[in-house]
N, C-alpha and C positions, 0 to 999 in steps of 0.2 A: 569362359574365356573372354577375355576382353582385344576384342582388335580393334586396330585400328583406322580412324578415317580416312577417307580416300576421295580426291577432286580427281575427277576422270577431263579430260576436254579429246575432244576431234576437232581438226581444223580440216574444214570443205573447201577445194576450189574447183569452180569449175563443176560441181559434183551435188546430184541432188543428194540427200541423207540416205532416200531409201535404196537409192543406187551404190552406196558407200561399202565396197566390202567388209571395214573395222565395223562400220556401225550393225551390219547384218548380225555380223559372228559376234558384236558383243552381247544386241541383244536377244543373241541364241541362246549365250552363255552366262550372263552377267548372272543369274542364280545361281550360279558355282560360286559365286564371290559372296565367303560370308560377311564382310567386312561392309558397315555404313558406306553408302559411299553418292556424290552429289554429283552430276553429269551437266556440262557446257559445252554448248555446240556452236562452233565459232566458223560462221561463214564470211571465207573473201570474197564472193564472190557475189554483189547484191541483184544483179540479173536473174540467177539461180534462189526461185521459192524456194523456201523451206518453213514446214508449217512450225508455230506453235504448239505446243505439248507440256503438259504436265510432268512430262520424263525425264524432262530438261531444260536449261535454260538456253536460249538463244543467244548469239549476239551476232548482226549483220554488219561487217563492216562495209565504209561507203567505196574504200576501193582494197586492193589486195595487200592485208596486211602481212604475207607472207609467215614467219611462226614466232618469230623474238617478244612481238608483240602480245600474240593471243597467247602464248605462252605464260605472260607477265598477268595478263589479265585472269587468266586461271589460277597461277599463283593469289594472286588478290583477293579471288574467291576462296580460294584452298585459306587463308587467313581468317577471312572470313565468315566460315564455315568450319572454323576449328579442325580443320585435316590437318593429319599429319603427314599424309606421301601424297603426292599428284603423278596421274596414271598418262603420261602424253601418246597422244594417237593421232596416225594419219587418216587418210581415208580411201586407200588401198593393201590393208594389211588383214591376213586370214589369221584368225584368233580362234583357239582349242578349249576345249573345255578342262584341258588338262594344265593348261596357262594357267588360269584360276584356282587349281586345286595345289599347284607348284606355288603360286603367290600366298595362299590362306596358309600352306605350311610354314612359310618360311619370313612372312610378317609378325607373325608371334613371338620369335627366337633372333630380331635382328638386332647386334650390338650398335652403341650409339656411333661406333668408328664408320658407319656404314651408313653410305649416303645414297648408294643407287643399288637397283636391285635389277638387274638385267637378264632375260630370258635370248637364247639363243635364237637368232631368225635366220630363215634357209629361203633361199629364191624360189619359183614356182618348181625348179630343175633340181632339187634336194641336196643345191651345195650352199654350204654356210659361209652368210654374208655380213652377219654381224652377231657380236662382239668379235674386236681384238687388241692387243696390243702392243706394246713398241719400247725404247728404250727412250728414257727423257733426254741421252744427251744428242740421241742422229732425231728424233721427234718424231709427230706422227706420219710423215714421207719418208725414213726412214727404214729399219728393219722389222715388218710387223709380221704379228702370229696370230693366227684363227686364237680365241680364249678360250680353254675348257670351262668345264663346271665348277663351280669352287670360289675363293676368296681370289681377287687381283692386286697384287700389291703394286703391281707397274701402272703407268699411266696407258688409260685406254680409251680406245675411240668405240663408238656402238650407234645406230642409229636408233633416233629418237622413239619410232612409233615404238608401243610396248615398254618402256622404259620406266620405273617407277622410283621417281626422286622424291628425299625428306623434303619438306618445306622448308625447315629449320635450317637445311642445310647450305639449299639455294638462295636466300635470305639471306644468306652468308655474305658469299659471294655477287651481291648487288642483284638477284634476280639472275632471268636469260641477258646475255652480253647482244643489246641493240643494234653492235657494230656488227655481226654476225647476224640480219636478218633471216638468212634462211641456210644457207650453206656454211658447214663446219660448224654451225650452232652446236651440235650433240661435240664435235670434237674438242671444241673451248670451254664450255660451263664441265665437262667432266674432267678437263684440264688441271682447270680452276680449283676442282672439287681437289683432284689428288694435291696438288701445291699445297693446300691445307690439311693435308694428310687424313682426306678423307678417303676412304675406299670404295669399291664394287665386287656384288656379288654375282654371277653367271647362275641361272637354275636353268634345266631343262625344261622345255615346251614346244607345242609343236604350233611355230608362229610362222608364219611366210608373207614375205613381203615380196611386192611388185615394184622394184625397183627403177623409175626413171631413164634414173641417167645411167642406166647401161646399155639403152636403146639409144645409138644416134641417129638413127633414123630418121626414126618420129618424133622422142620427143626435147629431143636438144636443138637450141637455139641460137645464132652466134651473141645473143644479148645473155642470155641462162650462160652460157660457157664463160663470159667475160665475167658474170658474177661468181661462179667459181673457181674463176682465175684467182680474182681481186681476194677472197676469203682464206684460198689458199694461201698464198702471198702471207696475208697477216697471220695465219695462226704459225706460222712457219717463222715468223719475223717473232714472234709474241714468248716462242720456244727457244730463240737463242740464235748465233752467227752457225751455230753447225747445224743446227736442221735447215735456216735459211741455204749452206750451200749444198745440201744435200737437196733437198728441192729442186734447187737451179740443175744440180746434176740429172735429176729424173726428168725435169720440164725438158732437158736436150735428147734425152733417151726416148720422150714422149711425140716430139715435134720428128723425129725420124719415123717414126714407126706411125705414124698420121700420113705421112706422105705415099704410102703404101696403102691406103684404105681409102677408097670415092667417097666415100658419106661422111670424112673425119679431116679429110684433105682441103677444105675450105677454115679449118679452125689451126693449121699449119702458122700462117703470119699473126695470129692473136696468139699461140703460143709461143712465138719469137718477142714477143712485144712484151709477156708477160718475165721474160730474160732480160730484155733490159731495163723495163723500165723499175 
Protein backbone atom coordinates (compact mmCIF):
# COMPACT_ATOMS: atom_id res chain seq x y z
CA UNK A 1 0.00 0.00 0.00
CA UNK A 2 1.37 3.05 -0.73
CA UNK A 3 0.40 6.09 1.75
CA UNK A 4 0.83 9.07 1.97
CA UNK A 5 3.26 11.80 3.59
CA UNK A 6 2.54 13.51 6.35
CA UNK A 7 4.19 17.08 8.05
CA UNK A 8 3.00 16.80 11.51
CA UNK A 9 3.91 20.43 13.69
CA UNK A 10 2.92 21.29 17.56
CA UNK A 11 3.08 24.82 18.29
CA UNK A 12 4.34 25.37 22.22
CA UNK A 13 3.54 28.32 24.27
CA UNK A 14 4.33 28.71 27.34
CA UNK A 15 4.87 24.80 27.61
CA UNK A 16 7.85 22.65 27.90
CA UNK A 17 7.49 19.61 25.08
CA UNK A 18 7.77 16.96 27.67
CA UNK A 19 5.05 18.70 29.50
CA UNK A 20 2.88 18.93 26.29
CA UNK A 21 -0.01 16.63 26.43
CA UNK A 22 -0.30 16.36 22.12
CA UNK A 23 3.36 15.70 22.21
CA UNK A 24 3.09 12.83 25.21
CA UNK A 25 0.13 10.89 23.39
CA UNK A 26 1.73 11.37 19.93
CA UNK A 27 4.64 9.88 20.98
CA UNK A 28 2.77 7.05 22.65
CA UNK A 29 1.11 6.63 19.49
CA UNK A 30 2.77 7.79 16.48
CA UNK A 31 3.55 3.83 15.73
CA UNK A 32 0.02 3.43 14.81
CA UNK A 33 0.76 5.79 12.04
CA UNK A 34 1.69 3.90 9.13
CA UNK A 35 2.16 6.64 6.91
CA UNK A 36 6.01 8.61 6.41
CA UNK A 37 5.67 11.25 8.23
CA UNK A 38 8.30 14.51 9.33
CA UNK A 39 7.66 16.27 12.86
CA UNK A 40 8.23 20.27 13.62
CA UNK A 41 8.17 21.64 16.74
CA UNK A 42 7.52 25.29 16.72
CA UNK A 43 8.19 27.07 19.90
CA UNK A 44 6.70 30.63 20.88
CA UNK A 45 7.86 30.86 23.56
CA UNK A 46 11.95 31.41 23.66
CA UNK A 47 12.22 31.58 27.65
CA UNK A 48 10.82 28.01 27.59
CA UNK A 49 14.05 25.32 26.68
CA UNK A 50 13.29 23.00 24.55
CA UNK A 51 15.97 20.55 23.64
CA UNK A 52 17.17 19.37 20.29
CA UNK A 53 16.35 16.00 18.90
CA UNK A 54 16.71 13.90 16.18
CA UNK A 55 12.75 13.42 16.13
CA UNK A 56 12.18 16.55 15.03
CA UNK A 57 12.96 19.70 13.92
CA UNK A 58 12.89 22.66 16.01
CA UNK A 59 12.18 26.05 15.36
CA UNK A 60 12.27 28.86 18.35
CA UNK A 61 10.52 31.91 17.68
CA UNK A 62 12.00 35.27 19.08
CA UNK A 63 8.61 36.34 20.29
CA UNK A 64 4.90 34.59 20.08
CA UNK A 65 4.15 33.80 16.79
CA UNK A 66 0.81 32.78 17.68
CA UNK A 67 -0.40 29.78 14.77
CA UNK A 68 -0.99 31.66 11.10
CA UNK A 69 2.62 31.93 11.15
CA UNK A 70 4.09 28.51 12.20
CA UNK A 71 1.36 27.04 10.45
CA UNK A 72 2.73 28.60 7.12
CA UNK A 73 6.23 27.61 8.13
CA UNK A 74 5.04 23.99 8.37
CA UNK A 75 3.35 24.21 5.31
CA UNK A 76 6.86 25.24 3.59
CA UNK A 77 8.34 22.17 5.13
CA UNK A 78 5.35 19.87 4.15
CA UNK A 79 6.56 21.24 0.30
CA UNK A 80 9.42 20.65 1.16
CA UNK A 81 9.50 17.29 2.18
CA UNK A 82 7.04 16.19 -0.56
CA UNK A 83 3.93 15.77 2.06
CA UNK A 84 1.00 15.58 1.03
CA UNK A 85 -1.37 16.39 4.21
CA UNK A 86 -0.14 18.38 7.34
CA UNK A 87 -1.19 17.02 10.63
CA UNK A 88 -1.68 20.61 12.99
CA UNK A 89 -1.47 20.23 16.58
CA UNK A 90 -1.71 22.14 19.71
CA UNK A 91 -0.19 21.36 22.89
CA UNK A 92 -2.99 20.35 25.01
CA UNK A 93 -4.79 17.93 23.10
CA UNK A 94 -5.20 13.88 24.21
CA UNK A 95 -4.50 11.78 21.07
CA UNK A 96 -5.78 7.63 20.88
CA UNK A 97 -4.36 5.27 19.36
CA UNK A 98 -7.45 4.72 17.65
CA UNK A 99 -6.92 8.42 15.85
CA UNK A 100 -4.22 6.87 14.04
CA UNK A 101 -5.77 3.65 12.93
CA UNK A 102 -9.21 5.87 11.82
CA UNK A 103 -6.49 8.17 9.75
CA UNK A 104 -4.26 5.06 8.10
CA UNK A 105 -7.76 3.83 7.00
CA UNK A 106 -9.11 6.41 5.68
CA UNK A 107 -5.94 8.24 3.84
CA UNK A 108 -5.76 5.39 1.34
CA UNK A 109 -9.39 5.90 -0.01
CA UNK A 110 -9.53 9.87 0.14
CA UNK A 111 -11.14 11.52 -3.15
CA UNK A 112 -9.22 14.63 -4.51
CA UNK A 113 -12.72 16.67 -3.62
CA UNK A 114 -11.39 16.39 -0.11
CA UNK A 115 -9.37 18.74 1.50
CA UNK A 116 -9.72 18.09 5.32
CA UNK A 117 -9.92 15.07 7.16
CA UNK A 118 -11.43 15.85 10.70
CA UNK A 119 -11.67 13.56 13.72
CA UNK A 120 -14.37 14.37 16.28
CA UNK A 121 -12.98 16.07 19.56
CA UNK A 122 -14.91 15.88 23.13
CA UNK A 123 -13.82 18.19 26.21
CA UNK A 124 -12.28 16.38 29.14
CA UNK A 125 -16.42 16.12 30.31
CA UNK A 126 -17.25 13.65 27.02
CA UNK A 127 -19.39 16.50 25.17
CA UNK A 128 -18.41 17.24 21.64
CA UNK A 129 -16.73 20.42 20.86
CA UNK A 130 -15.69 20.04 17.60
CA UNK A 131 -16.58 19.70 14.27
CA UNK A 132 -19.58 21.58 13.27
CA UNK A 133 -21.67 23.17 10.88
CA UNK A 134 -23.72 26.09 9.84
CA UNK A 135 -25.52 27.42 6.76
CA UNK A 136 -23.48 29.81 4.39
CA UNK A 137 -26.15 32.36 4.21
CA UNK A 138 -26.76 33.27 8.52
CA UNK A 139 -22.64 31.97 8.67
CA UNK A 140 -20.60 30.58 11.12
CA UNK A 141 -22.71 32.74 14.27
CA UNK A 142 -25.49 31.56 12.85
CA UNK A 143 -27.47 28.37 12.99
CA UNK A 144 -24.81 25.63 13.87
CA UNK A 145 -24.94 21.55 14.35
CA UNK A 146 -22.59 19.23 16.21
CA UNK A 147 -21.16 17.32 12.50
CA UNK A 148 -21.56 13.57 12.55
CA UNK A 149 -19.27 11.10 10.83
CA UNK A 150 -19.27 11.15 7.14
CA UNK A 151 -18.71 13.60 4.10
CA UNK A 152 -19.84 17.59 4.86
CA UNK A 153 -21.12 19.30 2.23
CA UNK A 154 -22.09 22.63 4.34
CA UNK A 155 -19.51 24.97 5.32
CA UNK A 156 -17.81 23.97 8.76
CA UNK A 157 -16.00 25.21 11.49
CA UNK A 158 -13.60 22.58 13.59
CA UNK A 159 -10.69 23.34 15.75
CA UNK A 160 -7.47 23.13 14.51
CA UNK A 161 -5.49 20.72 16.76
CA UNK A 162 -5.90 16.97 15.08
CA UNK A 163 -6.91 18.41 11.93
CA UNK A 164 -5.41 16.96 8.81
CA UNK A 165 -5.19 19.24 5.71
CA UNK A 166 -3.99 18.61 1.77
CA UNK A 167 -1.11 20.68 1.09
CA UNK A 168 -2.29 21.15 -2.33
CA UNK A 169 -5.15 22.40 -1.19
CA UNK A 170 -4.11 25.10 1.35
CA UNK A 171 -1.64 26.34 -1.38
CA UNK A 172 -4.67 27.01 -2.94
CA UNK A 173 -6.10 29.31 -0.94
CA UNK A 174 -2.75 31.43 -0.26
CA UNK A 175 -1.65 29.32 2.76
CA UNK A 176 -3.02 29.97 6.61
CA UNK A 177 -4.98 33.55 6.15
CA UNK A 178 -2.26 35.92 8.33
CA UNK A 179 -5.12 38.30 9.15
CA UNK A 180 -6.42 35.46 11.29
CA UNK A 181 -3.27 35.06 13.61
CA UNK A 182 -4.83 32.90 16.04
CA UNK A 183 -8.60 33.12 16.50
CA UNK A 184 -10.98 31.84 13.82
CA UNK A 185 -8.01 30.70 11.84
CA UNK A 186 -9.57 26.89 11.55
CA UNK A 187 -12.96 28.91 10.91
CA UNK A 188 -11.53 31.04 7.72
CA UNK A 189 -9.00 28.69 5.84
CA UNK A 190 -11.91 25.90 5.88
CA UNK A 191 -14.09 28.59 4.77
CA UNK A 192 -11.97 29.32 2.03
CA UNK A 193 -11.50 25.58 1.40
CA UNK A 194 -15.53 25.14 1.00
CA UNK A 195 -15.95 28.47 -1.52
CA UNK A 196 -13.61 26.30 -3.73
CA UNK A 197 -15.76 23.51 -3.18
CA UNK A 198 -13.69 21.74 -1.38
CA UNK A 199 -14.94 19.46 1.13
CA UNK A 200 -14.49 17.62 4.96
CA UNK A 201 -14.59 14.44 6.15
CA UNK A 202 -15.64 13.83 10.05
CA UNK A 203 -14.03 9.96 11.17
CA UNK A 204 -14.33 8.80 14.58
CA UNK A 205 -11.48 9.00 17.34
CA UNK A 206 -11.20 9.40 20.71
CA UNK A 207 -9.48 12.99 20.73
CA UNK A 208 -9.93 15.47 23.71
CA UNK A 209 -9.15 18.73 23.92
CA UNK A 210 -8.65 21.24 26.86
CA UNK A 211 -10.08 23.97 25.68
CA UNK A 212 -9.07 27.57 26.83
CA UNK A 213 -11.51 29.83 26.24
CA UNK A 214 -14.10 28.22 27.97
CA UNK A 215 -12.40 29.02 31.33
CA UNK A 216 -12.82 32.71 31.99
CA UNK A 217 -11.57 32.49 34.81
CA UNK A 218 -8.11 31.73 34.45
CA UNK A 219 -7.53 31.96 31.28
CA UNK A 220 -9.06 34.84 29.46
CA UNK A 221 -7.84 38.20 29.13
CA UNK A 222 -9.44 41.49 28.52
CA UNK A 223 -6.43 41.75 25.52
CA UNK A 224 -7.28 37.59 24.42
CA UNK A 225 -11.10 38.63 24.31
CA UNK A 226 -10.48 41.90 22.16
CA UNK A 227 -8.57 39.62 19.93
CA UNK A 228 -11.48 37.44 19.45
CA UNK A 229 -13.73 40.19 19.17
CA UNK A 230 -11.73 41.78 16.26
CA UNK A 231 -11.44 38.02 14.36
CA UNK A 232 -14.90 37.53 14.95
CA UNK A 233 -15.93 40.66 13.46
CA UNK A 234 -14.04 39.83 10.28
CA UNK A 235 -14.88 36.31 9.57
CA UNK A 236 -18.51 37.47 9.91
CA UNK A 237 -17.92 40.56 7.72
CA UNK A 238 -15.79 38.15 5.22
CA UNK A 239 -19.38 35.79 5.13
CA UNK A 240 -21.59 38.47 3.89
CA UNK A 241 -24.24 41.44 5.42
CA UNK A 242 -26.54 38.48 6.99
CA UNK A 243 -23.96 36.71 9.05
CA UNK A 244 -22.48 40.22 9.97
CA UNK A 245 -26.04 41.09 11.36
CA UNK A 246 -26.78 37.95 12.78
CA UNK A 247 -23.51 38.32 14.81
CA UNK A 248 -24.50 41.88 15.88
CA UNK A 249 -27.73 40.14 17.06
CA UNK A 250 -25.74 37.40 19.32
CA UNK A 251 -23.02 40.13 20.44
CA UNK A 252 -26.57 41.76 22.10
CA UNK A 253 -27.81 38.33 23.39
CA UNK A 254 -23.99 37.81 24.62
CA UNK A 255 -23.42 41.31 26.51
CA UNK A 256 -26.85 40.47 28.63
CA UNK A 257 -26.06 37.40 29.69
CA UNK A 258 -22.34 38.67 30.81
CA UNK A 259 -23.92 40.94 32.99
CA UNK A 260 -25.25 38.15 35.02
CA UNK A 261 -21.68 36.32 35.48
CA UNK A 262 -18.66 38.15 38.03
CA UNK A 263 -15.86 36.71 36.01
CA UNK A 264 -17.51 37.62 32.34
CA UNK A 265 -18.89 41.07 33.82
CA UNK A 266 -15.72 43.15 33.11
CA UNK A 267 -15.73 42.05 29.17
CA UNK A 268 -19.55 43.74 29.27
CA UNK A 269 -18.22 47.37 27.65
CA UNK A 270 -15.61 45.57 25.18
CA UNK A 271 -18.64 43.77 23.94
CA UNK A 272 -20.64 46.98 23.49
CA UNK A 273 -17.78 48.44 21.59
CA UNK A 274 -17.42 45.50 19.60
CA UNK A 275 -21.58 46.60 18.38
CA UNK A 276 -20.50 49.63 17.27
CA UNK A 277 -17.74 50.02 16.27
Amino acid sequence: MNYPIIQIVIVLYKTRLEDSLSYQTLSQHINNLKCKYFLLVYNNSPEVKVPESSQYELHVAQQNDMLAIPYNMALCKAKQNNADWILLLDQDTKISADYFSNLNSHLLHVPPSIAALLPQIHSPEQKQISPWTYTPVLGAYGIVRKAKTGLLTQPMAAFNSCAVLRVDDIVSIGGFPTDYPLDNLDTCYLYRLWQKRKLAFVFESGVIQNLSQLDYTHNMTPQRYAMIMESTKRIAKEQGIIARCVLLARLCVRCIRQCFYADKRKYVRMTLQGLIK
